[in-house]
N, C-alpha and C positions, 0 to 999 in steps of 0.2 A: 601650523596655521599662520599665514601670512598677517604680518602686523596692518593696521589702517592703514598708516604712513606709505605703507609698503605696496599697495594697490592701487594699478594704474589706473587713469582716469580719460576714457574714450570720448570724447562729442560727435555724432553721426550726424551729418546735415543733410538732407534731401528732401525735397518736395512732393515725395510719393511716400503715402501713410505706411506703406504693407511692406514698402523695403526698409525704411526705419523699424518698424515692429522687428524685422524676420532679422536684421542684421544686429537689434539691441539685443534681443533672447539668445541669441546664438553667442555673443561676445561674454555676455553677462553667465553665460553656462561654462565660461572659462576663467570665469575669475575676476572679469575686470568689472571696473566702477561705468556704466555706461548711461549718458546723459542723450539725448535727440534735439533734433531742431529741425523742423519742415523750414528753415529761408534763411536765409546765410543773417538776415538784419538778428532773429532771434541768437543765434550761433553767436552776434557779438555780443548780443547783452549776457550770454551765459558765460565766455569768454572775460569777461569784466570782472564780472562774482564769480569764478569757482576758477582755480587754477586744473587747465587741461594738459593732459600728455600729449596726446593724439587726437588732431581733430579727420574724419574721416566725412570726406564732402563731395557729393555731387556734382558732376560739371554744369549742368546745363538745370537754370533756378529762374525763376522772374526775377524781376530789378536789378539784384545781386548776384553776380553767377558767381559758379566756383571757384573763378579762375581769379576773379577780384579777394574773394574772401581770403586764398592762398597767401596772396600778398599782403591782405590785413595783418595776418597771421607773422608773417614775417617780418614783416615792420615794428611791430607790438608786441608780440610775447617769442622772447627770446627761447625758453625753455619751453616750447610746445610744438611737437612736431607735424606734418602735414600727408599726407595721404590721401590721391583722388581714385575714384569711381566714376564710369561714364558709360551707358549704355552706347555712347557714340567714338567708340575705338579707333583713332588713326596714330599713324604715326605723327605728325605736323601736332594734332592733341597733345600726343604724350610729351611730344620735345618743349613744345608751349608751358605743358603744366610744370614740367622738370626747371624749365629758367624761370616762372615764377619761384620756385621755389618746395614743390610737393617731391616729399620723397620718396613717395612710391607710386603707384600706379597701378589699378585694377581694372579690366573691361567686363562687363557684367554679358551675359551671364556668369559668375565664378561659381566655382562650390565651396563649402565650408572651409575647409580645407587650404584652399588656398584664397581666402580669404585669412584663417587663421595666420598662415604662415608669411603672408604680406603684414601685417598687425606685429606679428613678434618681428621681423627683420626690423621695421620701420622703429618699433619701441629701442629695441637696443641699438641701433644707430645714437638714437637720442641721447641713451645710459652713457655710450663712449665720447659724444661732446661735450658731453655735462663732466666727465671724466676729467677729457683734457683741458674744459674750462675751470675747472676747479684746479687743477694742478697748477695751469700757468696763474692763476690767480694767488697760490701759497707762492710763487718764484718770488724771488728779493727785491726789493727796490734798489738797494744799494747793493754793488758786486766790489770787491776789491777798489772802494773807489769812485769805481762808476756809480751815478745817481740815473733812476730810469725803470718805468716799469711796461714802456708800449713792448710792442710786438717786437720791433725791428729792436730795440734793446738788447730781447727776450732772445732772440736769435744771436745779437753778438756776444750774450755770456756764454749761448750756449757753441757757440764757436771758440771762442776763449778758454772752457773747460775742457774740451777736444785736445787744443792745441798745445794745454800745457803736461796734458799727459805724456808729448813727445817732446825730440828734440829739433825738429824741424825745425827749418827757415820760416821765418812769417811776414810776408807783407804788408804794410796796415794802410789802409787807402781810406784818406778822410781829410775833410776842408780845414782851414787854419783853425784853432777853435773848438774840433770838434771832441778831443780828447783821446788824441793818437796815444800818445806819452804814458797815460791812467790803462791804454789797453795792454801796453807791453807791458807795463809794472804787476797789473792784472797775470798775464802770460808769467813771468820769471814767480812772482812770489806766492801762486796757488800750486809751482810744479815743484817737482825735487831738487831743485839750484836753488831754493829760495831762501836757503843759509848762504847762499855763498855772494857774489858781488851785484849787483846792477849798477852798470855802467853806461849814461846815455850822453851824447855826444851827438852836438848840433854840427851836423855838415856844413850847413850855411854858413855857420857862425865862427868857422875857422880859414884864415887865409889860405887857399890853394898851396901856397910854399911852405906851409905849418904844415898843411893837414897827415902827409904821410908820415914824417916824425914823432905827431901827436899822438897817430894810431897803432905804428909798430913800436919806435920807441928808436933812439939812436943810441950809436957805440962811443966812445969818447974820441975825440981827431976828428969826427964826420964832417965837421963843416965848422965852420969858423964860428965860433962860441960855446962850439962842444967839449968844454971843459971836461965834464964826468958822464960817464955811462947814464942814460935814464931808459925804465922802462916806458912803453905807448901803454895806450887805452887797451888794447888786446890781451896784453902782459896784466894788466891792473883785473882783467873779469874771466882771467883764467879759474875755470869752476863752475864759470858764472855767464851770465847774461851781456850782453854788450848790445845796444840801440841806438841805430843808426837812422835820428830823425833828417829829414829834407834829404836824402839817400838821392835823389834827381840833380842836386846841386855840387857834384861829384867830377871832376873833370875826367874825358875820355881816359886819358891816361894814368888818372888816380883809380878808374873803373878796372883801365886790366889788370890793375895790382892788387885789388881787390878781390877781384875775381877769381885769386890764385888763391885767395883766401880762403872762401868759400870752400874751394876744392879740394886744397891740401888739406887745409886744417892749421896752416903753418902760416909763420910772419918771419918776414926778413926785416931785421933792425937795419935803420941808415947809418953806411959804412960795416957793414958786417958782412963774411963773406956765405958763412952758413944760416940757414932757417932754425928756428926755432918752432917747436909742436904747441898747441896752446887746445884747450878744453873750453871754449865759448859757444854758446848757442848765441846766433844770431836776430838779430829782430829790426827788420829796416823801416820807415814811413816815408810817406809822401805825400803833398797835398796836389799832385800834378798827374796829369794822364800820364803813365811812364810808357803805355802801347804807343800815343802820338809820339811823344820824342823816339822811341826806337825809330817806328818810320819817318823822324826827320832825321835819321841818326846824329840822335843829342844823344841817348842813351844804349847802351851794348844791350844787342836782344839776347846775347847769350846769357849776361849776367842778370837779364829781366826775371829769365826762365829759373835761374839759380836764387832769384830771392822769393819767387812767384810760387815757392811749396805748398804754403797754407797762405787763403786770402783772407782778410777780414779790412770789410768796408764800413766803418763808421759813416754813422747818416747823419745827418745836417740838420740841426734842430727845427729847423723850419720842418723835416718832416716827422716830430716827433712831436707833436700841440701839449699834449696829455702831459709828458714830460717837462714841457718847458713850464709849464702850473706848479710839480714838483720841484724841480730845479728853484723857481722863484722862492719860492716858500723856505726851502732850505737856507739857500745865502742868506733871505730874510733875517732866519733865526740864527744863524752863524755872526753876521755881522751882526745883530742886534744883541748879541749876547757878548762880543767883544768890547761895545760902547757901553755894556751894562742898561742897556735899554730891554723896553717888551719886544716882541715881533711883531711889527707893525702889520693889519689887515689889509689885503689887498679886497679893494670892491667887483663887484660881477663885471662891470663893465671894462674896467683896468686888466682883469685875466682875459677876459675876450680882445683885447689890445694887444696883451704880448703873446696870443697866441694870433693873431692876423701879422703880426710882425715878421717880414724875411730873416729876420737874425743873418746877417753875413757874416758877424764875424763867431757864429755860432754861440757855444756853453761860454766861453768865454767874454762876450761882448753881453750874455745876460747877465753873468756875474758881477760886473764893472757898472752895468745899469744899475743892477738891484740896491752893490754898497754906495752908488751916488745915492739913493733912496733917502738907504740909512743913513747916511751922516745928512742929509740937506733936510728932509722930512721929519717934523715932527710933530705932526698929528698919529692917532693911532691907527688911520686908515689912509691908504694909498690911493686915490682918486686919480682918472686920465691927466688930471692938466698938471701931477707931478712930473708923469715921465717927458723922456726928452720930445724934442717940439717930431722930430724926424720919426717919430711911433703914433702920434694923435693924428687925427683926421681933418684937413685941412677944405675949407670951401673953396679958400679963392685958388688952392694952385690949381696949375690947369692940367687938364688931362685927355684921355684921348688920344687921335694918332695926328692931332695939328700941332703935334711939338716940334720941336726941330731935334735931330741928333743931340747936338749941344746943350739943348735943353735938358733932355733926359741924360745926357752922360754927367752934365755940372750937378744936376743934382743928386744924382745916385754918391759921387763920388763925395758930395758933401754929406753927405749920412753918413757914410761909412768913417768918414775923417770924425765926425762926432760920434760913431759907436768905439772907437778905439780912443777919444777925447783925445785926439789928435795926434796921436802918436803914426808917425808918417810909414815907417817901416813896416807894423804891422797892418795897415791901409794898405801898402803896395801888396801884403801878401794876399792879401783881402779878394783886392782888383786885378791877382796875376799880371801884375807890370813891375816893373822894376822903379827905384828910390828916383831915379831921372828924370822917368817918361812922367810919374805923378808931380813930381816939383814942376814939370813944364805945364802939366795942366793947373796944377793949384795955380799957379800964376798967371796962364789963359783966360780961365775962367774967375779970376781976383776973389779967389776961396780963403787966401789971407784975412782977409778983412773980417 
């Protein structure tokens, strides 16, 4: 015997008395809990009060048809499914009711039967979303790191747990910010290397004439200051992991030595005559189209394709709202727990701010907001005209398309110079321009001052 709980619950809406009667007796002699309504208006008030499974509704109603009520339906109650009836059968019907939203579709005359068997498909479609929303709803907020519980998140642990089951190459394609670095460490320490080294290594951040020494490692003699033999980065995460962030910023020539990398498996030390074999899983990043540069040949398409095995594109908090709510809330209580403070309240209007906000310089420029917060705020509630001026809503600036170029570029770039609190270098990475071309315009536009 089926429990209460356990019994689905049908609403029939149609404006003909004898087809409600003949389709409630018929349902109700199968088990199910069956409710009516002659006009979609009643169908909402019963919709209000009693949670429905399946609402099953006529096309064609006075005032409210059924193709309005569908969409009621769907806008409102998440967990109740839709299914139409229509003495007036077309395709152009069916397709209309399908993009509202119904998921099934009946032409009457039907018989019981297939009546019945439209009813159970339609129910258990419902059972397996209700399934899969419950499941992604137990998923983690926090993953190795990662903070985040939207969809696109939910997709990049779940690519993450994929990737560290192998030893694939991994590509990680994400803006400055976004937490390329938290995905590799992600990748090496949920796989089987996760005893052994993680080695990351800023490509940018080593001189062109360092960088091949750094990473293979040189022999003693190699070049003038090579006192003693030293091992590279390669030699140091043999076992292990080695991450190769801004991987774009690589010179051609450093690319095809690289690339031998890749393939062999092997590093030649500077001044050495033979290779040595090395056990590193690779893991590269970039915050740059690496498909453009190949077609401007900045980048070797062969070595694209060799780091291009597994993809994962970190998204850009700006498309992640839900997220950045969490995110705030956490630094909150991190920093506020450092200064031996409460977690300061953030107000309804302030979370609707940081989620309207472009975030450029992504997780990162939220987290530098949030500990300004902390150390400058101290009230126990966070209100708009805390945060920075470049996030509240301004009357007098001007907007529209009467600005001038220069208009909008001074000011864009002056936010960003204030989301990174001025810090010039990662501003340039921000605006994809180099440390030059920004000092030329800081000073164009007298953003000094």
């Amino acid at each position: 015997m089926k429990n209460e709980r356990d019994i689905e619950v049908i609403l029939v809406v149609d404006d003909q008395a004898t087809t409600l009667e003949v389709i409630q007796r018929n349902l109700a002699a199968e088990g199910y809990n069956v409710f009516t309504a002659p006009s979609a208006a009643e169908a909402i008030d019963i919709l209000k009060a009693t949670h429905i499974d399946l609402v099953i509704t006529d096309l064609k109603m006075p005032k409210i048809s059924g193709m309005d009520l569908i969409r009621h339906v769907r806008e409102n109650h998440k967990n109740t499914e839709v299914m139409m009836i229509t003495g007036y059968a077309s395709i152009n019907g069916a397709v209309e009711a399908v993009k509202a939203g119904a998921e099934g579709y009946l032409a009457k005359p039907f018989t019981d039967e297939e009546l019945f068997k439209a009813v159970r498909n339609t129910l258990d479609k419902l059972k397996l979303r209700m399934a899969d929303d419950e499941s992604l709803e137990k998923r983690p907020i926090t993953f190795h790191g990662l903070i985040g519980e939207s969809k696109v998140m939910q997709e990049v642990y779940n690519t993450i747990s994929k990737a560290a089951r192998t030893s694939a190459t991994v590509l990680i394609i994400g803006g400055s910010g976004t937490g390329k670095e938290l995905v590799a460490r992600a990748i090496h320490y949920s796989g089987n290397r996760a005893k052994a080294p993680f080695v990351p290594i800023n490509c940018g951040g080593i001189p062109e004439s360092l960088l091949e020494s750094e990473l293979f490692g040189y022999v003693k003699g190699a070049f003038t200051g090579a006192t003693e033999t030293r091992a590279g980065f390669f030699q140091t995460a043999d076992g292990g992991t080695i991450f190769l962030d801004e991987i774009s910023e690589m010179s051609m020539s450093m690319q095809v030595k690289f690339l031998r990398v890749l393939q062999e498996r092997e590093v030649c030390m500077v001044g050495a005559t033979r290779p040595r074999k090395v056990d590193v899983r690779i893991l590269a990043a970039t915050n740059k189209d690496l498909q453009r540069l190949v077609k401007k040949q900045l980048f070797r398409e062969d070595l694209y394709f060799r780091l291009n095995v597994i993809n994962i594109s970190v998204p850009p908090l700006r498309e992640r709202c839900g997220d950045t709510i969490t995110l705030a809330r956490y630094f909150a209580s991190k920093y506020a727990s450092e200064m031996d403070k409460s977690p300061p309240h953030f107000s309804d209007k302030t979370l609707k701010a940081l989620c309207e906000y472009d975030w450029p310089g992504n997780v990162r420029e939220l987290e530098n907001v949030i500990q300004r917060l902390i150390v400058m705020t101290d009230a126990d509630t966070i209100e708009v005209p805390d945060l920075p001026f470049s996030m509240r809503f301004s009357a007098s600036s001007k907007t529209g398309y009467n600005r001038s170029l220069s208009e909008v570029e001074s000011e864009y770039i002056r936010n960003v110079l204030a989301s990174t609190q001025g810090n010039k270098s990662r501003a340039a990475e921000i605006l994809r321009i180099d440390r030059k071309t920004l000092r030329d315009k800081i000073k164009r536009y007298s953003l000094d001052n």
